[in-house]
C-alpha positions as CSV (number, residue, x, y, z in Angstrom):
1,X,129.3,58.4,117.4
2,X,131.3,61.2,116.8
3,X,130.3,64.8,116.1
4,X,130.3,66.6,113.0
5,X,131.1,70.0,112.6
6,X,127.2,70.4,111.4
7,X,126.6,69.0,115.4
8,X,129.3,71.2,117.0
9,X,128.2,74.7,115.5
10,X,125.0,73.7,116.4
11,X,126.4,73.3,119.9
12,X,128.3,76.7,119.7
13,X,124.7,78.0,118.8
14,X,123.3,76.9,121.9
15,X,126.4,78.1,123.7
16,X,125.4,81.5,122.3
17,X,122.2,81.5,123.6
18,X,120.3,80.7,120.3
19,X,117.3,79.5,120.4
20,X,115.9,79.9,116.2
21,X,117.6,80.1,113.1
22,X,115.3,80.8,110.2
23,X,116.6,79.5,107.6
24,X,115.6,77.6,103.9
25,X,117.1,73.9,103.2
26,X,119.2,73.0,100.5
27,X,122.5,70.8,99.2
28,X,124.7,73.3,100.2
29,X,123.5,73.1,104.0
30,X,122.7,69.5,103.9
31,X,125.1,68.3,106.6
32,X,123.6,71.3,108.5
33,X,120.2,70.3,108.0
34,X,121.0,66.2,109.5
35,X,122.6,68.1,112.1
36,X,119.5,70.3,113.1
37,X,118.0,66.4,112.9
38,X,120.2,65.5,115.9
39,X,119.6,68.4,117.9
40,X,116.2,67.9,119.4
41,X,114.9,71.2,118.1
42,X,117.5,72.9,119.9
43,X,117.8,75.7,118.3
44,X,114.8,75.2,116.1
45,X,114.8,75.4,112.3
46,X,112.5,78.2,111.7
47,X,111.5,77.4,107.9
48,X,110.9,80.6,106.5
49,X,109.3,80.7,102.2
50,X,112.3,82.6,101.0
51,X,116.0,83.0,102.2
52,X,115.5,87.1,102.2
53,X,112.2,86.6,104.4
54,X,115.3,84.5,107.0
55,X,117.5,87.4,107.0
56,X,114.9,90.0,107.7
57,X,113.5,88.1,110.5
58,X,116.5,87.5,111.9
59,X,116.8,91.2,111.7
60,X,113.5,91.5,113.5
61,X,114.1,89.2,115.6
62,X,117.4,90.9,116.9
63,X,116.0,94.7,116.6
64,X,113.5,93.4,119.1
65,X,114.8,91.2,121.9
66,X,118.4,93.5,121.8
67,X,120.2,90.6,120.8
68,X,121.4,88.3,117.9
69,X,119.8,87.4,115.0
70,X,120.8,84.2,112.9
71,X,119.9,83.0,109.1
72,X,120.9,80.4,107.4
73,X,120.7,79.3,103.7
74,X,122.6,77.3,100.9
75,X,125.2,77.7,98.5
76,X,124.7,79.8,95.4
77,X,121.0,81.1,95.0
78,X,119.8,80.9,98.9
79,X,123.2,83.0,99.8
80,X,122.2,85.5,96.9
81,X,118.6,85.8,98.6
82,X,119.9,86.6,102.0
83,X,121.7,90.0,100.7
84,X,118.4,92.2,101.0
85,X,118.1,91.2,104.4
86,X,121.7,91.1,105.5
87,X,122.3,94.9,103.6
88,X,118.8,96.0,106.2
89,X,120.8,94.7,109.4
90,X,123.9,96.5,107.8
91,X,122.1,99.8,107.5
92,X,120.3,99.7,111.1
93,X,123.8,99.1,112.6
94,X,121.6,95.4,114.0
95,X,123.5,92.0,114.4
96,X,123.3,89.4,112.6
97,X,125.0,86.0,112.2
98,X,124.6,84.5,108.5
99,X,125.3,81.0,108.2
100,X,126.0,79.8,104.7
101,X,127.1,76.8,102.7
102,X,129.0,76.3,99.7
103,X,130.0,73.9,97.4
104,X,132.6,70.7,98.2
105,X,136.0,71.8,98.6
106,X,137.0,69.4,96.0
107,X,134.9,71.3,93.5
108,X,135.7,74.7,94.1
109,X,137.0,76.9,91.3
110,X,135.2,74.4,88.8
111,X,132.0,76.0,87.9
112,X,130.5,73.6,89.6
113,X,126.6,73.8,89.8
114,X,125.7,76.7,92.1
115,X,129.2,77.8,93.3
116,X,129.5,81.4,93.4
117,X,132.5,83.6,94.6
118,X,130.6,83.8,98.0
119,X,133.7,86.1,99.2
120,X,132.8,88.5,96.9
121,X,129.7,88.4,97.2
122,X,129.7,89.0,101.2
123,X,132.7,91.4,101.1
124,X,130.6,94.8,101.6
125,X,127.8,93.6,103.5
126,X,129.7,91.8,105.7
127,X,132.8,93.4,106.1
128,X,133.1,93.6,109.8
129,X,133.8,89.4,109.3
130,X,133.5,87.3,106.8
131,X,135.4,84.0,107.0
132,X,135.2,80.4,105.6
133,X,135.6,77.6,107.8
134,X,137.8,74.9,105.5
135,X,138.8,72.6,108.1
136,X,137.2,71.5,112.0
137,X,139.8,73.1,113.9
138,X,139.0,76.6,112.6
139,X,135.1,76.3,113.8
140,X,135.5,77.5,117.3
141,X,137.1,80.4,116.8
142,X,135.1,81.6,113.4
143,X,131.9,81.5,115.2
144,X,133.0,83.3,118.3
145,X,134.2,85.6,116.5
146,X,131.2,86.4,114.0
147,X,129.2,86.6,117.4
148,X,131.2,89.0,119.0
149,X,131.8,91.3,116.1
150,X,127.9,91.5,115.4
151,X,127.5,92.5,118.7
152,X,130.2,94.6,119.1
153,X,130.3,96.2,116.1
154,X,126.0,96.3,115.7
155,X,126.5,95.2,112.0
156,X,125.7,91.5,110.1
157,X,128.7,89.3,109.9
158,X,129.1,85.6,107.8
159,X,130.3,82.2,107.9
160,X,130.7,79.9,105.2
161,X,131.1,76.4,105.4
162,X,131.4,74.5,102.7
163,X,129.4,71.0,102.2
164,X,131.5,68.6,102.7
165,X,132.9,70.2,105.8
166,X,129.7,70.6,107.8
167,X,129.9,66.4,107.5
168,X,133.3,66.0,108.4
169,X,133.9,64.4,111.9
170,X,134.6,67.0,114.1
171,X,138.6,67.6,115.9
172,X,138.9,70.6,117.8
173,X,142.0,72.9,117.6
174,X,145.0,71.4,118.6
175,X,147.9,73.5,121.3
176,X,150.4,73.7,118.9
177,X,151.5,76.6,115.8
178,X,148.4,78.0,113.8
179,X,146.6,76.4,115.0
180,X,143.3,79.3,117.2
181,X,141.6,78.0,119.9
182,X,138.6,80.2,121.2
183,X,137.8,82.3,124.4
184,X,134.6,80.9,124.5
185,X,131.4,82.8,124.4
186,X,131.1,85.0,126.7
187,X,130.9,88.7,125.5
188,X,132.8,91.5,127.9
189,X,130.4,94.6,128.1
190,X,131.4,97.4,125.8
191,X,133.4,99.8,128.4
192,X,131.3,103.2,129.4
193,X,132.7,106.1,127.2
194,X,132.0,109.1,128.9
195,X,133.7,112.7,127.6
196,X,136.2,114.1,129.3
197,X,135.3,117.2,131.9
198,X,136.4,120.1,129.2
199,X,134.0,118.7,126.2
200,X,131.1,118.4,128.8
201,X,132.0,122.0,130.0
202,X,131.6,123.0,126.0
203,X,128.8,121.2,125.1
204,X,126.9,122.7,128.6
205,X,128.2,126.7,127.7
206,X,126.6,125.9,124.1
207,X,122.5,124.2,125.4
208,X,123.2,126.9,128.3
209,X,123.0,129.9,126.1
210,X,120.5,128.7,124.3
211,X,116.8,130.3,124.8
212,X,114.9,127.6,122.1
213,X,117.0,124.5,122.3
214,X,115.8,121.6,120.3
215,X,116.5,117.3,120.8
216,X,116.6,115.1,117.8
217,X,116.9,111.5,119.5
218,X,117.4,108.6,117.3
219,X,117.9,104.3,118.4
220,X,120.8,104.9,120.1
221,X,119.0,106.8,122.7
222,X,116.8,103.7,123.5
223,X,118.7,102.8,126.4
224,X,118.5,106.6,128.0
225,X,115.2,107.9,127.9
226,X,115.3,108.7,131.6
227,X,118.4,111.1,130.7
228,X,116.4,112.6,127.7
229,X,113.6,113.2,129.8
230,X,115.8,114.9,132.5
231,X,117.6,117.0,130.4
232,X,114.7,118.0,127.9
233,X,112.6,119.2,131.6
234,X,116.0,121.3,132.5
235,X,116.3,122.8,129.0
236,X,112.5,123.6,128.5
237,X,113.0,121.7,124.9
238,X,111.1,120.0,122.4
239,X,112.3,116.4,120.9
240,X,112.0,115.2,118.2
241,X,112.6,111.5,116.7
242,X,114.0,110.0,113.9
243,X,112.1,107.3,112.3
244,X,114.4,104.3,114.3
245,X,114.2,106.3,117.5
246,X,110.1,106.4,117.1
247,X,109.5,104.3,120.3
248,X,112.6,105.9,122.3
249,X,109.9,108.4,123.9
250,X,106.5,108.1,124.3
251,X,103.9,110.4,122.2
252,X,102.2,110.8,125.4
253,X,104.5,113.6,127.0
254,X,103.2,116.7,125.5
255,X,106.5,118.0,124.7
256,X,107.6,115.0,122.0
257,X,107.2,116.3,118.2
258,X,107.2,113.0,116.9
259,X,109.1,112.3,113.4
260,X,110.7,114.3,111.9
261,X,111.5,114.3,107.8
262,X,109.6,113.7,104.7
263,X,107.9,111.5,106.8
264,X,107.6,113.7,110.1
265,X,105.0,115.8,111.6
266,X,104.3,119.8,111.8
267,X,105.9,120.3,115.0
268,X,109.2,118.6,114.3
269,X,109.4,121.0,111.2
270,X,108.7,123.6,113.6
271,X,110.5,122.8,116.3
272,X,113.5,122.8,113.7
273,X,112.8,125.9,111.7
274,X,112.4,128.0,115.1
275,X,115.1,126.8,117.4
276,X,118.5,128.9,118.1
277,X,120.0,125.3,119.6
278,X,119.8,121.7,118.7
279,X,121.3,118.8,120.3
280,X,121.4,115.8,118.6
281,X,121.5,112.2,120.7
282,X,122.0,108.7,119.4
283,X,121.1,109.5,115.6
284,X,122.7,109.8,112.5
285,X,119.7,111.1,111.0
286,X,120.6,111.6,106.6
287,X,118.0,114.8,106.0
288,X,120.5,117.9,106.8
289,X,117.6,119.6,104.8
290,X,115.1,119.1,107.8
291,X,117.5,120.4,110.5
292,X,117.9,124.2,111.4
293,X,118.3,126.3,108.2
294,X,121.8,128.2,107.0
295,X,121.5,131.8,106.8
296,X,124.3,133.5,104.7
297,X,126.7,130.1,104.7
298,X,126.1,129.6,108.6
299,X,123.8,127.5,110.7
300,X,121.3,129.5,112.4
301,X,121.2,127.2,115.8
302,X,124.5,126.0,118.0
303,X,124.6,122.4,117.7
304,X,126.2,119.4,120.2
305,X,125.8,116.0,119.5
306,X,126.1,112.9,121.5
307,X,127.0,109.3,119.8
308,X,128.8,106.4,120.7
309,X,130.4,106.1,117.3
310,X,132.8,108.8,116.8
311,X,133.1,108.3,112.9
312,X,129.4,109.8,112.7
313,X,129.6,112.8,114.6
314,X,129.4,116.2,112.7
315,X,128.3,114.4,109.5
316,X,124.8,115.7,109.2
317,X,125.1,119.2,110.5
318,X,128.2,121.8,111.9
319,X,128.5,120.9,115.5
320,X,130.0,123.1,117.6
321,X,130.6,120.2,120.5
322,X,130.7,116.3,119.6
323,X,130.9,114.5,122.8
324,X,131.8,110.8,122.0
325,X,130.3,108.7,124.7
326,X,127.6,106.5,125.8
327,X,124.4,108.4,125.6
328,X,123.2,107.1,129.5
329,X,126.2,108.2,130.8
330,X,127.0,111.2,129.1
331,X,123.7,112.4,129.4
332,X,124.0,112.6,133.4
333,X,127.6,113.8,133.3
334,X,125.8,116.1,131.5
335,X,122.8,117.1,133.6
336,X,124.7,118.8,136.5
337,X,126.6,121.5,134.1
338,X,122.9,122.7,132.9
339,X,120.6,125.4,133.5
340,X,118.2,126.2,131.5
341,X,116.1,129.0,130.5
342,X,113.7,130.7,133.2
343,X,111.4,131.7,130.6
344,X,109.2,128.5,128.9
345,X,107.6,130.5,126.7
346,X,109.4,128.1,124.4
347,X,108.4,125.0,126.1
348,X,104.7,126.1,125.9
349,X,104.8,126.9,122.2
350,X,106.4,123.5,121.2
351,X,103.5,121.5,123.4
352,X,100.4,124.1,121.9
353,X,102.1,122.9,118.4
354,X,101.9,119.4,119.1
355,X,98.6,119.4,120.9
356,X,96.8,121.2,118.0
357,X,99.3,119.0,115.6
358,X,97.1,116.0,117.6
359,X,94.2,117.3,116.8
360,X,94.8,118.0,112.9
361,X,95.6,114.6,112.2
362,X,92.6,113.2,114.2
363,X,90.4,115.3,111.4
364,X,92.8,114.4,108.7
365,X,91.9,111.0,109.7
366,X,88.1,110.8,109.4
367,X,87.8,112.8,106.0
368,X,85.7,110.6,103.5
369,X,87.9,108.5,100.6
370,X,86.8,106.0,98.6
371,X,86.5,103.7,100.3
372,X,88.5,104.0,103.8
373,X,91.2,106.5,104.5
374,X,94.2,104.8,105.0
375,X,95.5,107.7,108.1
376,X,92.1,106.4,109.7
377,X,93.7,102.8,110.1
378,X,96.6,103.8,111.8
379,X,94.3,106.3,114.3
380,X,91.8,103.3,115.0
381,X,95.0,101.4,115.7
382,X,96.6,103.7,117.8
383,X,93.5,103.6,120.0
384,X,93.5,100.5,120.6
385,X,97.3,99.8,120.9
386,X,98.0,97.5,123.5
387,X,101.2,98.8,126.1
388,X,103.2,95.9,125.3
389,X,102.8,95.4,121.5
390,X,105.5,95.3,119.1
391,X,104.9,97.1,115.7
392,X,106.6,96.7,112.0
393,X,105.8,98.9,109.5
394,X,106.2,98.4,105.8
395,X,108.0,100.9,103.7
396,X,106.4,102.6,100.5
397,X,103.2,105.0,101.6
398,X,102.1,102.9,105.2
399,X,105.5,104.3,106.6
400,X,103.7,107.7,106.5
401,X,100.5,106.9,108.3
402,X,102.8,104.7,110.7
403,X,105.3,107.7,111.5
404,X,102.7,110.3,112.1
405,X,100.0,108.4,113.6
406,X,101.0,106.0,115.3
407,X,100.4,106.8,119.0
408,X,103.7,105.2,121.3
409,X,103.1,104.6,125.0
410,X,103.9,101.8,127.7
411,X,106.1,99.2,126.6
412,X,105.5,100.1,122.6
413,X,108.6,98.5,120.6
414,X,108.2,99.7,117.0
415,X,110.6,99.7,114.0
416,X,110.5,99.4,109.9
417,X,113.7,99.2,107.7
418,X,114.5,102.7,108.3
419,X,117.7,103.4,106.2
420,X,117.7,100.9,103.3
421,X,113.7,101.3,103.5
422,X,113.3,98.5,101.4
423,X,110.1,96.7,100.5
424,X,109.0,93.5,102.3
425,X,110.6,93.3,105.6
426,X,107.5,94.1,107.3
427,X,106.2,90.4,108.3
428,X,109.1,88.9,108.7
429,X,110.1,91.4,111.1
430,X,106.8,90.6,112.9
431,X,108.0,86.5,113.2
432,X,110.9,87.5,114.1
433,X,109.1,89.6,117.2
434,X,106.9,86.7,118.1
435,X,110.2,84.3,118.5
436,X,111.8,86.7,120.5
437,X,108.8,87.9,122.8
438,X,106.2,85.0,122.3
439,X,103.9,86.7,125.4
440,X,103.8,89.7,123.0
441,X,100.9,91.0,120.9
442,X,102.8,92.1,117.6
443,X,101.5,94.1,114.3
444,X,102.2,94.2,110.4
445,X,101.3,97.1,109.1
446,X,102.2,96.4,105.3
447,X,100.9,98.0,102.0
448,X,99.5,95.2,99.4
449,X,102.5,96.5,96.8
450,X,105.1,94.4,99.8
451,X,102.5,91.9,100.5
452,X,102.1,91.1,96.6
453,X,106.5,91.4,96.3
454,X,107.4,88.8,99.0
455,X,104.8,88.8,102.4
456,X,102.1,87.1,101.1
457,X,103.6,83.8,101.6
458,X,104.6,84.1,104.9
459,X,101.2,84.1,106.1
460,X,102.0,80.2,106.0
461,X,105.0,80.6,108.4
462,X,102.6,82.3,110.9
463,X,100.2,79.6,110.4
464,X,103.1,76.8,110.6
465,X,104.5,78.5,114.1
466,X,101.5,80.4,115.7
467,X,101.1,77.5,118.3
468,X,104.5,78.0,119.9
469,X,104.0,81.4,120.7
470,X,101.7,81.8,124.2
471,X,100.1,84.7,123.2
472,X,98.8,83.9,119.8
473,X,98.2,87.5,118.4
474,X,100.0,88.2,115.7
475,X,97.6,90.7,113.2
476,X,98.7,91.7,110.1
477,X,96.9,94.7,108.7
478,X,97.1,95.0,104.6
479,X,96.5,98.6,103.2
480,X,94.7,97.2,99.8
481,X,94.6,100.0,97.0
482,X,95.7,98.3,94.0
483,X,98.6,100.8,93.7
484,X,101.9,101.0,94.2
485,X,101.0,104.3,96.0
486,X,104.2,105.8,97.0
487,X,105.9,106.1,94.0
488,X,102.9,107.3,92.0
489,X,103.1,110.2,94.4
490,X,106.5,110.5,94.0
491,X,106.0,110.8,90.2
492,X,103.4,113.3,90.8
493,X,105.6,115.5,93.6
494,X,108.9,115.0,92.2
495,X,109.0,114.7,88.6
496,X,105.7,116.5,87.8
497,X,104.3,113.2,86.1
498,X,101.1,111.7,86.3
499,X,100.4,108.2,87.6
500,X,101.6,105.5,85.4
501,X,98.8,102.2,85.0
502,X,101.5,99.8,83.7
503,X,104.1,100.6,86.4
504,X,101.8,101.2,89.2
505,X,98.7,99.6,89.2
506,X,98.5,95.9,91.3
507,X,96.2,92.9,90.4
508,X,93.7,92.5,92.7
509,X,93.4,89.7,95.2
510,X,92.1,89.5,98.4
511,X,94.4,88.7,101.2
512,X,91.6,88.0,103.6
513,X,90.3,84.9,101.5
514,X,94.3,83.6,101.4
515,X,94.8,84.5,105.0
516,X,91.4,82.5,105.7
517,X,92.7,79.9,103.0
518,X,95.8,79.5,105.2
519,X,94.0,78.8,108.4
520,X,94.0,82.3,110.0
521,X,91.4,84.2,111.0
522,X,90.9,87.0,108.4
523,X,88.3,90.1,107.9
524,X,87.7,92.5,105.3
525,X,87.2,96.2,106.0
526,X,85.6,98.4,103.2
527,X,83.6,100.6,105.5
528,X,85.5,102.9,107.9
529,X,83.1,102.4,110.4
530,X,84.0,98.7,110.9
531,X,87.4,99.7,111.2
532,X,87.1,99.7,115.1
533,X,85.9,96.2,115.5
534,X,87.8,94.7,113.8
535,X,91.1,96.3,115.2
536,X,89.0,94.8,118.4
537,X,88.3,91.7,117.2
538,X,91.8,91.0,116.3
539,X,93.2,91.7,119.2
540,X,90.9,89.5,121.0
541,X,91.5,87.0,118.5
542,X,92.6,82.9,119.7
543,X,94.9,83.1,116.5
544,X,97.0,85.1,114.3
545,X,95.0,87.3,112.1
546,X,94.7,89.4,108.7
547,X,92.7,92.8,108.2
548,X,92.4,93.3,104.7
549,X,91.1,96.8,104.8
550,X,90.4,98.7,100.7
551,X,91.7,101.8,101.1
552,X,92.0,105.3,99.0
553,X,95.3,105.2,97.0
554,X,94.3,109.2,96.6
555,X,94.7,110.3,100.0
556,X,98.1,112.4,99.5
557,X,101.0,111.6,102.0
558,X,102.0,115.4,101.7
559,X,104.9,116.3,104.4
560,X,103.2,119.0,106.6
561,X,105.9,121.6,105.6
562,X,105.1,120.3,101.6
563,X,107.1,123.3,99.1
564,X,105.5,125.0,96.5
565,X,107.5,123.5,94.3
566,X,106.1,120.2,95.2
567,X,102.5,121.5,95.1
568,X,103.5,123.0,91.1
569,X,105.0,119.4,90.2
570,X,101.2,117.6,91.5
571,X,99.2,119.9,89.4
572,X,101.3,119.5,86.4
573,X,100.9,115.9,86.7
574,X,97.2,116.3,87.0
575,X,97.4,118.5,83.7
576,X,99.0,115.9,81.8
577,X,96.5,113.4,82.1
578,X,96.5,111.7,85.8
579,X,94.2,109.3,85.2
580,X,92.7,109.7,89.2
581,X,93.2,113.6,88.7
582,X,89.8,114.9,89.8
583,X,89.9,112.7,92.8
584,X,92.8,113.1,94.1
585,X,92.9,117.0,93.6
586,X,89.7,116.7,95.9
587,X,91.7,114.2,98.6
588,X,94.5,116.4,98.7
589,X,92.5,119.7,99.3
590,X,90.3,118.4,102.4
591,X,93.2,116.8,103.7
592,X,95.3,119.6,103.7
593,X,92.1,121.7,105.0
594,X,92.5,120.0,108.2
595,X,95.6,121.1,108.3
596,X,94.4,124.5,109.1
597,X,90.5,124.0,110.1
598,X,90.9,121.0,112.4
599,X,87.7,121.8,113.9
600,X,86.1,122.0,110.6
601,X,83.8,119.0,109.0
């Protein structure tokens, strides 16, 4: 019998080392689908309950194992579905491979029932390759290549193949004119970029002369954390870390700040406002605002950066040295040229900041709400946190709690859609964890405004898959308000407008009954003293599980280094009418109590 082109790029799939593609049938992939028949589950057809859900774990899946993701979906509608996803991998510089069909060649340019202009369509989001496969012979080389551009280039790329094609019997290219045969797959290591002697000379003259020299490290310091640690110790600085780069250094080491932003902790702010040097590794983090001030039209600290991508460097702040290069390698080039103050008076501020910072949020924590306090799940959590877990965080008001709470040590992956911080991607990027570390404990933390949009349902892809994953933990944590909390404190702080019912406020439903409902086992928290055990007895649990804790949509997620102008636009919103104003004044001023009482009941 011979093989299809459906059968052969399920082969080149294999060849690629892919094991899942999660994916969602329909016409447009049909001769993909009889293919995946064929193949003996090799790689598997990971049904997902919504094409987006496919992209984003294929996004989770490749943030997490270091390698590539792949999706796959039909023609028309199920290609539309994949952007959100696709536009996260974009945005996180992650790759992904996006397989996609379209309609019969003979109908094309017809209107024909679910054609789209899937060029188009894919042209931004995919624009480091994008190509339709219209005949066998071009197979080979189109999916090599969308391989080793997502790779190479960290970014989503996309193949179409149009219906009738997937079912045509496969030829491969022939040796003769236009006709592209392949390398094959296997992907030469990017070369080591290292500066050249002069720039490193710079760069060390600038961190030299520096007597409060701060590190902002984002994702692509992942693979250097030895070299941060080294030259941090040599330096006597502080780092910080951009949300990505959360799980680049553990919070353990008394001198990591933690995040940094509207979303960061005290002693990044600090470590920021007070420092005369910065040095910047692996991030292209967008908040100028939260990096050393300007005094008169000029930046108050000497900066260097370190990147890999040269077409990033000097975009966020004036850099007085850029050093293109891998971070690893630079990073110990590096080392030798540095000195380093003799005084640490610096050093021990920074780690008295952080250690009292510590000790602010566990009282922030256990203030009373009504009924649990949402930073208390997170703390409970972070107690708990077992060494190799992998965590994905939801965006809207959890990534606050998760940012500045959440405790990294060990082997701690941990990630959220950090630039397009869109809604939704939290459980998929949890599925996506468990396919590429089955032996691994991993953790949702979603809010129930993401669980209500789009992660409700994939509680039945967990229950579907749970039994091909050897450690069976997979606990999703729900944050069950009834509010779409972020935003109605972003009314509040930016626009000076009280909470709006129609716009925020969520239908009720508990998560814990679906979960249960499902086949999972599920709990319900709505006293923050049970919070403990059940963070216990989920990660003890036999299966995959739910916590469906009710928590305070009135505990404020103010920054630590909140302006008075922010502060002005809350109580204006209270005066107009907030309907939860007397309750969350109270939250807000015993939070921020803590702040400066720590020690204080």
């Amino acid at each position: 019998m011979t093989d299809t082109v459906g059968d052969v790029l399920l082969a080149r799939l294999r060849d690629w080392g892919v094991e899942q593609v999660f994916a969602y049938p329909g016409d447009g992939i049909n001769g993909l689908v009889t293919a995946f028949g064929r193949a003996d589950d090799d790689p598997s057809f990971v049904q997902v309950r919504h094409e987006e859900m496919a992209a984003f774990a294929a996004v989770g899946q490749a943030k997490f194992s270091g390698g590539v993701g792949v999706c796959a979906a039909t023609s028309g509608p199920g290609a539309i579905h994949l952007l959100n996803g696709l536009y996260d991998a974009k945005l996180d510089h992650v790759p992904v491979v996006a397989i996609v069909g379209q309609t019969e060649r003979t109908a094309m340019g017809s209107s024909f029932q679910q054609e789209v202009d899937l060029h188009t369509l894919f042209a931004d989001v995919a624009s480091a390759y994008l190509v339709e496969v219209n005949v066998p012979e071009q197979l080979p080389n189109a999916v090599d290549r969308a391989f080793r551009t997502a790779l190479t280039r960290r970014a989503p790329t996309a193949i179409i193949v149009p219906a009738d094609v997937q079912e045509a019997d496969y030829s491969p290219p022939a040796h003769e004119f236009k006709h592209v045969p392949s390398g094959g797959t296997t992907v030469l290591r990017a070369p080591t970029v290292v500066p050249p002697d002069d720039e490193l000379d710079r760069a060390a003259e600038v961190l030299n002369t520096g007597s409060k020299v701060a590190i902002l490290v984002g994702q692509g310091a992942r693979g250097a954390v030895a070299e941060v640690t080294s030259v941090a110790e040599v330096l006597g600085a502080g780092v910080a870390k951009a949300l990505l780069g959360k799980d680049v250094l553990p919070d353990d080491l008394p001198w990591v700040t933690g995040s940094i932003g509207l979303l960061g902790t005290r002693p990044s702010y600090e470590l920021m406002r007070d420092c005369d040097t910065l040095l910047m590794v692996g991030t292209s983090f967008p908040y100028s605002q939260f990096l050393p001030a300007f005094k008169d039209g000029k930046p108050q600290a000497r900066a260097v950066q370190i990147d890999l991508d040269g077409g990033v460097v000097g975009m966020r702040y004036p850099t007085e040295v850029t050093l293109v290069g891998d971070a690893a390698t630079t990073l110990r080039a590096l080392l030798p040229r540095l000195s380093g103050p003799t005084d640490r008076a610096w050093r021990e501020t920074v780690e008295s900041n952080v250690a009292r910072w510590w000790e602010t949020l566990d009282a922030q924590a256990m203030v009373d709400a009504k009924p649990v306090n949402p930073m208390r799940i997170v703390r409970e959590l972070s107690q708990r946190l077992p060494a190799d877990a992998i965590v994905a965080a939801d965006s809207g008001s959890v990534a606050n709690w998760y940012a500045r709470l959440l405790k990294v040590h060990g082997d701690v992956r941990c990630s959220l859609s950090g630039t397009l911080a869109t809604m939704g991607a939290a459980v998929p990027y949890a599925i996506g964890a468990k396919f590429a570390h089955p032996d691994r404990p991993a953790i949702a933390l979603v809010g129930d405004g993401a669980m209500q949009m789009n992660n409700l349902a994939e509680l039945l892809t967990i229950a579907r898959y749970a039994h091909r994953w050897s450690d069976p933990r997979l606990v999703v944590c729900v944050l069950h308000n009834n509010d779409l909390t972020q935003v109605s404190w972003e009314l509040r702080a930016m626009g000076g407008a009280p909470r709006f019912d129609e716009s925020q406020a969520l239908p009720d439903i508990s998560y814990a009954d679906f979960a249960t409902a499902a086949g999972l086992h599920a709990v319900t928290v709505d006293d923050p003293d049970r919070l403990g055990a059940a963070w216990d007895a989920a990660l003890a649990a036999d299966r995959p599980t739910v916590i469906d804790v009710h928590c305070d949509p009135d505990v404020p997620p103010i920054p630590p280094h909140a302006t008075p102008e922010q502060a002005i636009s809350v109580l204006q919103a209270v005066l107009k009418g907030d309907p939860d104003a007397r309750h969350l004044v109270a939250q807000g001023v015993r939070t921020k109590l803590r702040e400066f009482l720590p020690h204080n009941g």
